[in-house]
C-alpha atoms as a printed R data frame, in Angstrom:
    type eleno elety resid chain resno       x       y       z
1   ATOM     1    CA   UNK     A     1 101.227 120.105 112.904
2   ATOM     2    CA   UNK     A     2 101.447 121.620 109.848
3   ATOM     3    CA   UNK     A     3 103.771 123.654 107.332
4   ATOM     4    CA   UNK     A     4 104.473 127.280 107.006
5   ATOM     5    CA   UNK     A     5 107.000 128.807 104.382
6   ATOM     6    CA   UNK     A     6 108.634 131.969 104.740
7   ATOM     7    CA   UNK     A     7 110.853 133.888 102.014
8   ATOM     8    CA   UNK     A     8 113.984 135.895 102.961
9   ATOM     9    CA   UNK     A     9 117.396 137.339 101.344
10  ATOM    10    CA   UNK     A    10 119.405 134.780 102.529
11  ATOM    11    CA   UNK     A    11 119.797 131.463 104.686
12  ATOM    12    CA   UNK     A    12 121.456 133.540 107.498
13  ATOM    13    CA   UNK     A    13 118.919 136.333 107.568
14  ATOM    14    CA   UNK     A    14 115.949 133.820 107.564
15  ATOM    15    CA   UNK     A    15 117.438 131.648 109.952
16  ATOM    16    CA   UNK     A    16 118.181 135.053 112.614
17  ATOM    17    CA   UNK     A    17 114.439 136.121 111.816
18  ATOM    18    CA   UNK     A    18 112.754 132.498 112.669
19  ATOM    19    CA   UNK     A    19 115.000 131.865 115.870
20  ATOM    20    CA   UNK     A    20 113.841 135.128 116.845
21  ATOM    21    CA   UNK     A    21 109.821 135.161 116.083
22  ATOM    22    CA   UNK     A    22 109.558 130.633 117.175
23  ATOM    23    CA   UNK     A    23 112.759 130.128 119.091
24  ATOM    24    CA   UNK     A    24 116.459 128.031 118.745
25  ATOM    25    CA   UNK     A    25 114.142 124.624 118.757
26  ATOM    26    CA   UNK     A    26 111.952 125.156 115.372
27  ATOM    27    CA   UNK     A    27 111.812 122.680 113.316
28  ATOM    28    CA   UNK     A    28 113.440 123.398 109.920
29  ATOM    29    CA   UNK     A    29 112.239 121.163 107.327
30  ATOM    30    CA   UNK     A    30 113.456 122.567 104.253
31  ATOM    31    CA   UNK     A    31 115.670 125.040 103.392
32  ATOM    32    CA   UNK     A    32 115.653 126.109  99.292
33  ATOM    33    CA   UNK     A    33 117.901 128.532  97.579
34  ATOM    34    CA   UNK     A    34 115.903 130.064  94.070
35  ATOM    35    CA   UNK     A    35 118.656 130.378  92.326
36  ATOM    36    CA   UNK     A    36 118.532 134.096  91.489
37  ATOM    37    CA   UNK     A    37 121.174 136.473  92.651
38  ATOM    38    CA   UNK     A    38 119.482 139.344  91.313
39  ATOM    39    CA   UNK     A    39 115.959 138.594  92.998
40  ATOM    40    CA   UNK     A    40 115.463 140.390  96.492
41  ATOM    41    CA   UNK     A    41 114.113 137.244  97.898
42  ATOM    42    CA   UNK     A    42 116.185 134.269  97.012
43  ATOM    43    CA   UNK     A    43 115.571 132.004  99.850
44  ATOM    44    CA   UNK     A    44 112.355 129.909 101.054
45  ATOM    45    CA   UNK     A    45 112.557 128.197 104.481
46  ATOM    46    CA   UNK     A    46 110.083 126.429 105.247
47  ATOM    47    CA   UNK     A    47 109.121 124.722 109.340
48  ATOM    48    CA   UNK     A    48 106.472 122.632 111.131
49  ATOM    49    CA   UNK     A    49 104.702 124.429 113.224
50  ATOM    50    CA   UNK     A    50 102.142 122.948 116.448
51  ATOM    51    CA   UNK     A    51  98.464 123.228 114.852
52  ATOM    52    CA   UNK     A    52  96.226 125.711 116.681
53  ATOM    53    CA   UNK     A    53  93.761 123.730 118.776
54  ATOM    54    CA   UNK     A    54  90.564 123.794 117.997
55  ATOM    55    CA   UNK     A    55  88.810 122.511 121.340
56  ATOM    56    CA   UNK     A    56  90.122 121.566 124.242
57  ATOM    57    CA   UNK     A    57  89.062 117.822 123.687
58  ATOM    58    CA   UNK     A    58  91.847 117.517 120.670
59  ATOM    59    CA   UNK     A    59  91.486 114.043 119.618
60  ATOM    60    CA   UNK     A    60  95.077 112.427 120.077
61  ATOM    61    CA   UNK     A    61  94.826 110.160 116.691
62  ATOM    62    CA   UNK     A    62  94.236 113.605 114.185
63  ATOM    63    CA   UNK     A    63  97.367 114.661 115.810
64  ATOM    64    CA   UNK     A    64  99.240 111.586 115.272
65  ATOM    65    CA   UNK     A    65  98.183 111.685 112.042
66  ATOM    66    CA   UNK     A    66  99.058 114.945 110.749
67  ATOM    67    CA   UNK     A    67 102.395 114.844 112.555
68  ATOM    68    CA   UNK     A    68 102.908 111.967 110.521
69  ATOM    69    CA   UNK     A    69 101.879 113.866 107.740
70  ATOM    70    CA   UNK     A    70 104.757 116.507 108.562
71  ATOM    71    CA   UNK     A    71 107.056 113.419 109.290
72  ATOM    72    CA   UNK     A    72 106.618 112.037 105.518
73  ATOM    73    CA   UNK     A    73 106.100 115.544 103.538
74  ATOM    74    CA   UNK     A    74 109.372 116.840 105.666
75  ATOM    75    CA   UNK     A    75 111.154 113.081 103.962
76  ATOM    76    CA   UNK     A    76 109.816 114.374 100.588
77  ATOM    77    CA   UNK     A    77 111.186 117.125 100.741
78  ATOM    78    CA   UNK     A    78 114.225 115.828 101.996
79  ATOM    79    CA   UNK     A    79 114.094 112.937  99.111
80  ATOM    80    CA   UNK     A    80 113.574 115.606  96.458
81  ATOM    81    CA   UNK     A    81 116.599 117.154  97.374
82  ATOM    82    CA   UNK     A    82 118.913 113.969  97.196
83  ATOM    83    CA   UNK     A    83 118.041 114.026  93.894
84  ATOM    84    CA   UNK     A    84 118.513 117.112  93.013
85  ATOM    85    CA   UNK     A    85 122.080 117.407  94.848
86  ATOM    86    CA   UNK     A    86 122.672 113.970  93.172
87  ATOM    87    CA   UNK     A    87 121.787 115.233  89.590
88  ATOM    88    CA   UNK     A    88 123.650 118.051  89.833
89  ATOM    89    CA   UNK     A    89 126.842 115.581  90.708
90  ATOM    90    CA   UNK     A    90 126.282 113.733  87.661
91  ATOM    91    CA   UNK     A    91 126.220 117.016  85.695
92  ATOM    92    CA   UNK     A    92 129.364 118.236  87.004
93  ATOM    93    CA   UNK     A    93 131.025 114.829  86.446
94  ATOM    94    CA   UNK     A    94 129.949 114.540  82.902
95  ATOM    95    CA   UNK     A    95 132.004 117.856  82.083
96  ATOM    96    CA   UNK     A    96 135.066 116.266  82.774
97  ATOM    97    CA   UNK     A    97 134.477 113.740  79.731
98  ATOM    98    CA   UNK     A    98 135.708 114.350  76.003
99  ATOM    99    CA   UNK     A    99 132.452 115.329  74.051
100 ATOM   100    CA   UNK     A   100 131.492 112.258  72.384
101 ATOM   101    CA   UNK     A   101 130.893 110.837  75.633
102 ATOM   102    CA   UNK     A   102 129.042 113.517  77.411
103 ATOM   103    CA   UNK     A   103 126.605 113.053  73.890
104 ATOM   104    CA   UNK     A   104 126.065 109.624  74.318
105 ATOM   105    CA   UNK     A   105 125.352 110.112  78.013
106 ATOM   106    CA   UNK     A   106 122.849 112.477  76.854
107 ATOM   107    CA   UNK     A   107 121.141 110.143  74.066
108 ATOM   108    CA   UNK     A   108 121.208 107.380  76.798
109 ATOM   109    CA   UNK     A   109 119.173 109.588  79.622
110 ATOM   110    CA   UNK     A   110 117.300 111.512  76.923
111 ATOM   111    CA   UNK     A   111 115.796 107.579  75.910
112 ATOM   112    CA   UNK     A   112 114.664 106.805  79.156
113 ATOM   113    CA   UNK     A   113 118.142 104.994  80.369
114 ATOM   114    CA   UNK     A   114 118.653 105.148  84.111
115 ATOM   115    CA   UNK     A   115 121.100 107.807  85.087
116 ATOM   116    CA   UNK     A   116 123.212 106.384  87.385
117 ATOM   117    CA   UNK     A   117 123.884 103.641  85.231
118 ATOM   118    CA   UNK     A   118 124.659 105.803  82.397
119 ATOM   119    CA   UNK     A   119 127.018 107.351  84.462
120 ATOM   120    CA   UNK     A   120 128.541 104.457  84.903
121 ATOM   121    CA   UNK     A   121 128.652 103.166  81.734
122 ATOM   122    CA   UNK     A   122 130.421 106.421  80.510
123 ATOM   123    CA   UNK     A   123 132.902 106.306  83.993
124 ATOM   124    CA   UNK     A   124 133.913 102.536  82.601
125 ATOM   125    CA   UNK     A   125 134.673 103.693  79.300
126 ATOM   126    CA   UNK     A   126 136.527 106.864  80.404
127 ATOM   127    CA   UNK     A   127 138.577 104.597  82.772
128 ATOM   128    CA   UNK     A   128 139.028 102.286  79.601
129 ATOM   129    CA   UNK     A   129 139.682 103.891  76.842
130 ATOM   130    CA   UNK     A   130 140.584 107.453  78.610
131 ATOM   131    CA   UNK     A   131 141.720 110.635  75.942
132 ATOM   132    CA   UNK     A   132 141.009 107.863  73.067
133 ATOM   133    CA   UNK     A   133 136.859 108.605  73.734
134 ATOM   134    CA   UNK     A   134 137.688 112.120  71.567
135 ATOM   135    CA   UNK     A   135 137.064 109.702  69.123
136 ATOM   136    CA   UNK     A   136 133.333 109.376  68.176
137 ATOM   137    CA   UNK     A   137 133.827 105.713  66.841
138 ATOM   138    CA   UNK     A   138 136.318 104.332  69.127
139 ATOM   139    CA   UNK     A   139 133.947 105.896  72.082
140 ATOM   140    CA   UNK     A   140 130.471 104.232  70.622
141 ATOM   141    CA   UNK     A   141 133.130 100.814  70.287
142 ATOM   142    CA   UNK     A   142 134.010 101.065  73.644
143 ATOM   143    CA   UNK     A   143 130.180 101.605  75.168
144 ATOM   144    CA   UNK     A   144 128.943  98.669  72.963
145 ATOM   145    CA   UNK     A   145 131.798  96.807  74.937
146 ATOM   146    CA   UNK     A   146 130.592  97.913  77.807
147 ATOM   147    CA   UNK     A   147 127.179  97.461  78.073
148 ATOM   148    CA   UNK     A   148 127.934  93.324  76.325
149 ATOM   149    CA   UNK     A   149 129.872  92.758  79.391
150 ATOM   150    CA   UNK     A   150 126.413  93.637  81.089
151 ATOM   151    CA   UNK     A   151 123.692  92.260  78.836
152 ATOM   152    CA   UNK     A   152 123.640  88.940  77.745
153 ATOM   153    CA   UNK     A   153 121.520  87.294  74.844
154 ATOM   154    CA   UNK     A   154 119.778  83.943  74.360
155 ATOM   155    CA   UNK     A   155 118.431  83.312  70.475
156 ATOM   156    CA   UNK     A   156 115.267  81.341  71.217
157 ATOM   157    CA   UNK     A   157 115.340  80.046  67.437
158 ATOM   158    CA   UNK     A   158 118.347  77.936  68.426
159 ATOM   159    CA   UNK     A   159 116.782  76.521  71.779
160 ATOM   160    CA   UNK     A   160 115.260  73.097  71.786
161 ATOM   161    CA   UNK     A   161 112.632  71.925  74.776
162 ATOM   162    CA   UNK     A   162 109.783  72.940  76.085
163 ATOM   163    CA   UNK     A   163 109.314  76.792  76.968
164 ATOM   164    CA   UNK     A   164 107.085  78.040  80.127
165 ATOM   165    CA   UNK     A   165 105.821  81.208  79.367
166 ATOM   166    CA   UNK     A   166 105.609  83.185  82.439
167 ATOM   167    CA   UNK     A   167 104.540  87.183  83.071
168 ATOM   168    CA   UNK     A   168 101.897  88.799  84.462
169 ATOM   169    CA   UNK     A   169  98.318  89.398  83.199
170 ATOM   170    CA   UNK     A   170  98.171  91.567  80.520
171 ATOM   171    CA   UNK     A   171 101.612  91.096  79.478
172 ATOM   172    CA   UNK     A   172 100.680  89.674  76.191
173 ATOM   173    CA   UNK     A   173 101.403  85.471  76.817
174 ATOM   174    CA   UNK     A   174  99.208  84.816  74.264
175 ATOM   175    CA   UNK     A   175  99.851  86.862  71.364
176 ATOM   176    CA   UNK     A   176 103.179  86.068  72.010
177 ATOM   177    CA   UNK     A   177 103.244  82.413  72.081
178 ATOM   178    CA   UNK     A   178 101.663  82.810  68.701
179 ATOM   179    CA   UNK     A   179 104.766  84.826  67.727
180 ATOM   180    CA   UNK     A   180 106.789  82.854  68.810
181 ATOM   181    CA   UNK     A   181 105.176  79.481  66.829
182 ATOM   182    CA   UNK     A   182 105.095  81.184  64.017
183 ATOM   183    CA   UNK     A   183 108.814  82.185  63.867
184 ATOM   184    CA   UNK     A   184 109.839  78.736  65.006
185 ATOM   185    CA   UNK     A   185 107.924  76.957  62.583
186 ATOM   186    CA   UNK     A   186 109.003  78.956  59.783
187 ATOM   187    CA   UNK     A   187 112.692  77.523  61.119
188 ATOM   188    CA   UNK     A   188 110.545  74.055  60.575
189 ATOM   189    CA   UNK     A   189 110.863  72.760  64.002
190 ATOM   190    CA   UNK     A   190 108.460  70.321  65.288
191 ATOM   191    CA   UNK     A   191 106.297  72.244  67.765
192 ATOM   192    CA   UNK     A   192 103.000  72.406  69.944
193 ATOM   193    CA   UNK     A   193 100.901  74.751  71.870
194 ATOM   194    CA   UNK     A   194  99.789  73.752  75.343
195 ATOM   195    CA   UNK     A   195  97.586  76.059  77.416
196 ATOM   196    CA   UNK     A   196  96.823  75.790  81.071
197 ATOM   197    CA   UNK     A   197  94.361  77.683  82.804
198 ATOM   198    CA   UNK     A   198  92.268  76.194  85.960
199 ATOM   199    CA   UNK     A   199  89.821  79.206  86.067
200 ATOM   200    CA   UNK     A   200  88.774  79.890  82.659
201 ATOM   201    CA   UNK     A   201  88.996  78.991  79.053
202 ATOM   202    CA   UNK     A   202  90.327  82.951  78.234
203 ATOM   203    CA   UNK     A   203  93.010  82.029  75.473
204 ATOM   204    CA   UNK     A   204  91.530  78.614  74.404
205 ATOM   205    CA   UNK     A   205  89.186  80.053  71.279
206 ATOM   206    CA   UNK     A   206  92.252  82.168  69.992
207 ATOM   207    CA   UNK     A   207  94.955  79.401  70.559
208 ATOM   208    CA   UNK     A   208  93.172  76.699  69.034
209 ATOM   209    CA   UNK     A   209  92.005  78.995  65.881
210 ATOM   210    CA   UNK     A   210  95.588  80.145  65.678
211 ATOM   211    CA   UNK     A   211  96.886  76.202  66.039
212 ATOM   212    CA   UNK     A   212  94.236  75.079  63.157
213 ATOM   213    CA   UNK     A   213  94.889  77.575  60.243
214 ATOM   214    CA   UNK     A   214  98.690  76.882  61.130
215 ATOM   215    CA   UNK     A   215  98.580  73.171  61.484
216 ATOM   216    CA   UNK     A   216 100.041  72.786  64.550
217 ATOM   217    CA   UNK     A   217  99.231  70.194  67.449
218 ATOM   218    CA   UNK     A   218  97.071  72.179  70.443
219 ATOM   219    CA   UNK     A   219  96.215  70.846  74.178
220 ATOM   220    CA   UNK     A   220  94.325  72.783  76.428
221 ATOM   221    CA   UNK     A   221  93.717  72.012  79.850
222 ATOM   222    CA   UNK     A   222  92.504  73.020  83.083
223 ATOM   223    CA   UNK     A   223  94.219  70.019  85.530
224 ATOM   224    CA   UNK     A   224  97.536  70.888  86.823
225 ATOM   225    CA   UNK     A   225  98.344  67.529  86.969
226 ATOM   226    CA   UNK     A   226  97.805  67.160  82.934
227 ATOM   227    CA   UNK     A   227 100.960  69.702  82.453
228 ATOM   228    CA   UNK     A   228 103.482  67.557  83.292
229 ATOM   229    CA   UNK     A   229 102.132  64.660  81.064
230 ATOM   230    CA   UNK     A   230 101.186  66.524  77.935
231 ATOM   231    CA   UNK     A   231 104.613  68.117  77.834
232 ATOM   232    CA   UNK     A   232 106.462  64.719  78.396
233 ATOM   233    CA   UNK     A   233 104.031  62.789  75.820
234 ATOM   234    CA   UNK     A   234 105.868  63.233  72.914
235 ATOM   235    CA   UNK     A   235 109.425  64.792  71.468
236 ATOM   236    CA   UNK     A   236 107.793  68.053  69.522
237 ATOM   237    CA   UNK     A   237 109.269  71.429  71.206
238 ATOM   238    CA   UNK     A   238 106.570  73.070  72.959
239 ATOM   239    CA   UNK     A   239 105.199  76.581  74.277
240 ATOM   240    CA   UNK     A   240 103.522  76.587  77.340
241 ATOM   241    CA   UNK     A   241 101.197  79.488  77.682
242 ATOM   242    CA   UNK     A   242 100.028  79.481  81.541
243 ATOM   243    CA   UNK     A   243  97.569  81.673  83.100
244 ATOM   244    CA   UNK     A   244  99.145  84.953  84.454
245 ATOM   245    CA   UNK     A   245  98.141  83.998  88.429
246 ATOM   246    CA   UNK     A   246 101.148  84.128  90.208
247 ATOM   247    CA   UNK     A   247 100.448  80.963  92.664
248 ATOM   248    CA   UNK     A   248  99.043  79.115  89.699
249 ATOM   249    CA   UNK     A   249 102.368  79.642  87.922
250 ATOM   250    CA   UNK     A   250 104.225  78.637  91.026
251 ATOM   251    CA   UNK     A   251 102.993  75.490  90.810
252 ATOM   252    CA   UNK     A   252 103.626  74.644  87.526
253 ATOM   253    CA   UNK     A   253 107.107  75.937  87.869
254 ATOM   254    CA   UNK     A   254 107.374  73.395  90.866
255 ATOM   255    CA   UNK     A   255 106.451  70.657  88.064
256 ATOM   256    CA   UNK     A   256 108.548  71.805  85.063
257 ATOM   257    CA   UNK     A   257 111.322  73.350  86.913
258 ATOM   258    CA   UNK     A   258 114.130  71.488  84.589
259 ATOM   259    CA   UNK     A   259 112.773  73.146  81.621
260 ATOM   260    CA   UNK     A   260 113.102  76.924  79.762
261 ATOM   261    CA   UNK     A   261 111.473  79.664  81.311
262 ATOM   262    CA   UNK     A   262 110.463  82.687  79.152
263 ATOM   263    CA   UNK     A   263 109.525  85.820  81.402
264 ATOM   264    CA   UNK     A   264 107.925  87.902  79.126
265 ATOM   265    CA   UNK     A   265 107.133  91.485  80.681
266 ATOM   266    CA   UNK     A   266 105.939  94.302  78.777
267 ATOM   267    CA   UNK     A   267 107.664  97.313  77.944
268 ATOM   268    CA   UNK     A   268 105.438  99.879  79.384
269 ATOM   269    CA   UNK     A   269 105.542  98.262  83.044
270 ATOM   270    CA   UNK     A   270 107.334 100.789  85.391
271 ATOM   271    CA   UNK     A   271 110.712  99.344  86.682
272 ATOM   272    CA   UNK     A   272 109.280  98.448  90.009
273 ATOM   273    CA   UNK     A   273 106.714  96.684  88.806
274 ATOM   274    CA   UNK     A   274 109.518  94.264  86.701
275 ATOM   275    CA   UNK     A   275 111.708  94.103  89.393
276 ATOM   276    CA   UNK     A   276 108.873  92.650  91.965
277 ATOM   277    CA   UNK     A   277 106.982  90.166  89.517
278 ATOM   278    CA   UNK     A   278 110.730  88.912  88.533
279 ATOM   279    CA   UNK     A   279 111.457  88.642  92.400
280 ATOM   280    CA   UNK     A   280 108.912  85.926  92.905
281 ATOM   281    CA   UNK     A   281 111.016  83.718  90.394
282 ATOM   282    CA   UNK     A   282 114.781  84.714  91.615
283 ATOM   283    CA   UNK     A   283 115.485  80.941  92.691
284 ATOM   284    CA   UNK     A   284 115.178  79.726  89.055
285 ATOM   285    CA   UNK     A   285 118.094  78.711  86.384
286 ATOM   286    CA   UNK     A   286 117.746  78.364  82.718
287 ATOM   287    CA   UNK     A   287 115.356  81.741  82.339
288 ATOM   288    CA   UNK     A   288 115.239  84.224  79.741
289 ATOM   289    CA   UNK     A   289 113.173  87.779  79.322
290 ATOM   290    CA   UNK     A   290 111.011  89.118  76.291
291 ATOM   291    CA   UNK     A   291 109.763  92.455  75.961
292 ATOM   292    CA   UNK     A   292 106.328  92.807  74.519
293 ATOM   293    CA   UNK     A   293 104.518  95.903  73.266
294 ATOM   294    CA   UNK     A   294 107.502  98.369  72.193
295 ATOM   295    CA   UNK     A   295 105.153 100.221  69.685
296 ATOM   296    CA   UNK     A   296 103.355 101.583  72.070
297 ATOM   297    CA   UNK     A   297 106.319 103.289  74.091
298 ATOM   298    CA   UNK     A   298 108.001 106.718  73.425
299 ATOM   299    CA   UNK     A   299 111.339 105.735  74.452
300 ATOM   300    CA   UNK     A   300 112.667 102.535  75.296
301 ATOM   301    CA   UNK     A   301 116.200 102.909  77.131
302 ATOM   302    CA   UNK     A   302 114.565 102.089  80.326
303 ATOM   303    CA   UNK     A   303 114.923  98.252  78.646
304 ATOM   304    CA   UNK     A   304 118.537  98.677  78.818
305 ATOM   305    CA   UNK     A   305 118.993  99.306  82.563
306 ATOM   306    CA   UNK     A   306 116.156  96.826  83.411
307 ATOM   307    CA   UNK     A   307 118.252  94.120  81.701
308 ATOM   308    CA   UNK     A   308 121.214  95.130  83.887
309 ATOM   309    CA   UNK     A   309 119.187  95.187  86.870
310 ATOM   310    CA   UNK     A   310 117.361  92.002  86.284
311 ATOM   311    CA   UNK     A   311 120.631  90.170  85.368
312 ATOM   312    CA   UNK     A   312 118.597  87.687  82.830
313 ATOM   313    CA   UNK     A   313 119.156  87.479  79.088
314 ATOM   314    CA   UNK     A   314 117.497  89.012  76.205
315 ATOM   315    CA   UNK     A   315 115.590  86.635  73.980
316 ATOM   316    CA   UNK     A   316 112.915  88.880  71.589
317 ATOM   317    CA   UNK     A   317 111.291  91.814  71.269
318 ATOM   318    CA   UNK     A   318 107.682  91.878  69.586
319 ATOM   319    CA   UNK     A   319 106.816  95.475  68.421
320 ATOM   320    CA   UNK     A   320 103.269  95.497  66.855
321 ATOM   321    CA   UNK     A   321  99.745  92.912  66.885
322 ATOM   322    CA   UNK     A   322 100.891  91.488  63.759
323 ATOM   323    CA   UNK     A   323 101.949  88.030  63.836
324 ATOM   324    CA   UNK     A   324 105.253  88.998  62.515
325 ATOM   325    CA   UNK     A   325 105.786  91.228  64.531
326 ATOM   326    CA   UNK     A   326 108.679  89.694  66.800
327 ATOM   327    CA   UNK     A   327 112.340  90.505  66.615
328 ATOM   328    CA   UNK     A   328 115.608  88.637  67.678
329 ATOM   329    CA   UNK     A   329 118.088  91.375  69.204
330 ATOM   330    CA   UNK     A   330 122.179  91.107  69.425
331 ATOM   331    CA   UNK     A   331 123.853  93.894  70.992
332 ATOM   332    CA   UNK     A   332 123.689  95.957  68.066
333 ATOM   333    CA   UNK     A   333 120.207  96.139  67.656
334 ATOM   334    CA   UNK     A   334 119.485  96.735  71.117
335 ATOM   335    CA   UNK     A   335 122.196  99.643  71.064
336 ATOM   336    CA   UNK     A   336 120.983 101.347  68.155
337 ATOM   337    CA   UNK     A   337 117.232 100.911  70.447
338 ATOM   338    CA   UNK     A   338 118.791 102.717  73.258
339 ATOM   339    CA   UNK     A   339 120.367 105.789  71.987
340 ATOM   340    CA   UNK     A   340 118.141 106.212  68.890
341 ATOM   341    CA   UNK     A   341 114.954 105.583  70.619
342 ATOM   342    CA   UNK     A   342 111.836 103.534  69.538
343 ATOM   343    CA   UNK     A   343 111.622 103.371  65.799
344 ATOM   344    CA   UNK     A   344 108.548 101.252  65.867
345 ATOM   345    CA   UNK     A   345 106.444 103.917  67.823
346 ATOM   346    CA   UNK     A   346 102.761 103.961  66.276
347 ATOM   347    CA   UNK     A   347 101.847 107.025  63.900
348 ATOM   348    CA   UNK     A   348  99.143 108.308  63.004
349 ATOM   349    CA   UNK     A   349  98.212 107.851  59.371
350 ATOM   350    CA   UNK     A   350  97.021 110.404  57.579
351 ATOM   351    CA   UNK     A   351  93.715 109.150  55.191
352 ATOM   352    CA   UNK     A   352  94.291 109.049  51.501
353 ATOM   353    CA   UNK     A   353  93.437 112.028  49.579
């Protein structure tokens, strides 16, 4: 099968003209209206047509497959125009708000912040506040509210324990158990690195230089079964930096499930991509989520509706490869992050004159 588009006046006059020339049973798969009154053709309609044979021996698998390939481009289409239809909702609903909400939908959306939970947001606060949100202040007030009834916070400086870092490869573990030591020690709390990896030795060289020009207490191992013991051998809090394999995390969770879990994702993974690593650990209590790597993101609202989504607390933020670089959001931070954007976004510098 495959697609043919045609372009007419209008719906009705294309629809007459291809009953006429294919028949009452052709099969529309998309019907598009330009937008421009003034244009003579305004209207593209667009049906799946039988492919001509090319032999008389037509192998029956190339037409399954491009019939399936009509199937999925006509559920494109189809998808495509869903959201269009629903963005255009959203628009019109947004017009019934006073102004200072309709701009702080915009900021939100314009930062990478999920639509339909925008919308949202601003619906609660309309439904809250109502008229009042003609009021700048009492309308930014009222969407902090908001989004703290959805976001929650854990400050990892006042946490005691062991932490499991989890994430995926590439999500920056390491560097940020480093952070995080560094931050924690400065608080002067007892601490120690432990790093498990049963493959390789990838993070040893840099956690043990990191441990000795900081004086702190490293154990490295490669036994699963050593986990549980170094973390129970003595009362310093600990980071546990674990190697980002999936199963091999698993199992350690299986050991250490009574302790904190850190989920530490970084920014720049797409939302799917969070949602399905932090799937695999659903079951599990006492868990918190970093973000790693904001500096090297344009916008960073899409942090706001992945917290919702997610439904586990903030506990840092590390924007840079310095060691310092690590940050401790409230909800005013992370508000001033979503509608003014990413004010840690690397620039170029410009060599001295």
């Amino acid at each position: 099968m495959r697609v043919k588009t045609y372009v007419f006046e209008d719906v009705k006059v294309g629809m007459e003209a291809i009953k006429a020339q294919y028949g009452s049973d052709a099969m529309i798969v998309d019907i598009k209206q330009n937008g421009n009154q003034v244009a003579q053709k305004s209207c593209e309609i667009s049906i799946a047509l039988e492919a001509e044979p090319q032999s008389n021996t037509c192998d029956l698998v190339d037409v399954r497959k491009k019939t399936e390939a009509i199937w999925n481009y006509a559920l494109m289409l189809m998808n495509n125009r869903l959201a269009d239809i629903e963005n255009d909702i959203i628009k019109e609903r947004t017009r019934e708000y006073p102004l200072p909400l309709r701009i702080l939908f915009d900021r939100l959306v314009k930062n990478g912040f999920d639509r339909k939970l925008a919308m949202s947001l601003i619906s609660e606060v309309f439904g809250e506040i109502g008229d009042a949100a003609q009021d700048s202040i009492r309308a930014n007030t009222s969407l902090r509210r908001a989004m703290a009834r959805q976001i929650s916070f854990v400050n990892i400086i006042d946490e005691s324990g062991p932490i499991l870092m989890l994430g995926p490869t590439g999500s920056g573990k390491t560097q940020t158990t480093k952070k995080l030591a560094k931050l924690l020690t400065t608080k002067e709390k007892a601490l120690s690195i432990v790093a498990y990896d049963p493959f390789a030795k990838g993070s040893y060289d840099d956690l043990m230089s990191f441990s000795e020009r900081h004086g702190l207490p490293f154990s490295f191992t490669t036994n699963e079964e050593d986990v549980s013991f170094i973390v129970e051998r003595d009362r310093r809090q600990k980071i546990i930096d674990v190697t980002g394999h999936l199963n091999i995390q698993r199992k350690v969770l299986e050991k250490l499930r009574d302790i904190k879990k850190m989920i530490v994702l970084p920014a720049g993974a797409r939302d799917d991509k969070m949602q399905s690593y932090c799937s695999n650990f659903s079951d599990i209590a006492n868990s918190m989520i970093g973000f790693t790597k904001l500096d090297e993101e344009e916008s960073l609202g899409h942090i706001g509706h992945n917290l919702i989504n997610l439904g586990q607390p903030l506990s840092f933020l590390t924007t840079g490869i310095d060691i310092d670089d690590i940050v401790i959001p409230d909800h005013e931070s992370l508000f001033k992050i979503l509608l003014e954007g990413n004010t840690w976004k690397k620039e170029e510098r410009k060599p001295l004159q």
